[in-house]
C-alpha positions in Angstrom: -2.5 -4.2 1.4 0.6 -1.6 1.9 1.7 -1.1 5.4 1.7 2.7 6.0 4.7 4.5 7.4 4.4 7.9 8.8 7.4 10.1 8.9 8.2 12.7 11.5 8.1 15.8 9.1 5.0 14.7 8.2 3.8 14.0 12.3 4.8 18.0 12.5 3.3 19.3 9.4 0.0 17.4 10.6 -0.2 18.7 13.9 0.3 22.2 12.4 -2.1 22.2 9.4 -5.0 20.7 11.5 -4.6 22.6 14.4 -7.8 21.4 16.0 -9.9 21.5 12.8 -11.8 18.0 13.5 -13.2 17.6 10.7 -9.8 18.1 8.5 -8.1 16.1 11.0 -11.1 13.2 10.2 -10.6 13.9 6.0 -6.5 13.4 6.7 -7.5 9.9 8.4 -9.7 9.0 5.7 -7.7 9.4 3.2 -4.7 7.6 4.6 -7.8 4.9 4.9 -8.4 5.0 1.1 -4.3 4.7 0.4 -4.1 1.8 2.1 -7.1 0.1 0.1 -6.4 1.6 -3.0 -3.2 4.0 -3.5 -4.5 5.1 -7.1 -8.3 5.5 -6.5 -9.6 8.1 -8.5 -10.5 10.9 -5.4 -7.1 11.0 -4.7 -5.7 11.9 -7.8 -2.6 10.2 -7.2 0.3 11.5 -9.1 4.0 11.7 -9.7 6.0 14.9 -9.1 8.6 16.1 -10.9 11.6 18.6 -10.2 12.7 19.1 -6.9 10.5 16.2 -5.7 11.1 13.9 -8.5 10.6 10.5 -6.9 7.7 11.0 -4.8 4.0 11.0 -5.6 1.2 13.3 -4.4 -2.5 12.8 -3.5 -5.4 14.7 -2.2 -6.9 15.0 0.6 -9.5 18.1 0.1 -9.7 21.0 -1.7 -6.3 22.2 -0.7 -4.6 19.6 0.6 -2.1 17.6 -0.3 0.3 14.6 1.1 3.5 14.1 -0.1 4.9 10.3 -0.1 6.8 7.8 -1.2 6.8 4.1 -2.2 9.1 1.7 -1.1 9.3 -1.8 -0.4 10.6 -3.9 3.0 12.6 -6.4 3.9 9.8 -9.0 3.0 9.0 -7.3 -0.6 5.8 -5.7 0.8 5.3 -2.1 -0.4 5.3 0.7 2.0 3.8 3.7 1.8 6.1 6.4 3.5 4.1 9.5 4.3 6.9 12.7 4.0 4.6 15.9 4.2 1.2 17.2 4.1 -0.4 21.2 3.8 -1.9 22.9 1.4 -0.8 23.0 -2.5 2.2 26.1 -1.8 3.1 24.3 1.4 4.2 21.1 0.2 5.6 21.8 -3.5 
C-alpha cells in the first residue's frame, strides 16, 4: 500500500475549499482512503494531465472536485503518493 504524502499547498487549498463543509471535508478523507487501497479505482477516475501540469495525475473526489498529485518513489522503492492541490475543476487546472 502507498504511503501518502501531503503537501502544504495542498494543507491550504484544503482548509480553504472545505471551509467547515463536514460532509466535503468527510468525501476528501475518503477518497484519500480509496487512493491508498487502490490509486486507479474506477470512482476516482484517475488520470494523467497534460500541459502545464504534465507529470501529475488527477482524481475525483465529488462532483467538482478534484486533487492534484503526484507519484514518486522513496528511499526504500515504495511508491508515494504526493498530494499537491485540491478545489474544484477551474481551481486546480
Amino acid at each position: 500500500m502507498p504511503k501518502v504524502f501531503i503537501s502544504n499547498k495542498f494543507k491550504r487549498s484544503l482548509r480553504k475549499f472545505v471551509r467547515s463543509n463536514l460532509d466535503l471535508q468527510r468525501k476528501i478523507e475518503q477518497t484519500v482512503t480509496t487512493m491508498e487501497k487502490d490509486l486507479f479505482s474506477p470512482p476516482l477516475g484517475t488520470h494523467k494531465l497534460s500541459g502545464k501540469l504534465l507529470g501529475l495525475l488527477s482524481c475525483s473526489c465529488g462532483y467538482d472536485c478534484r486533487i492534484v498529485f503526484s507519484l514518486t518513489t522513496d528511499d526504500n522503492n515504495e511508491q508515494v503518493i504526493v498530494l499537491l492541490d485540491i478545489g474544484t475543476h477551474d481551481e486546480v487546472y
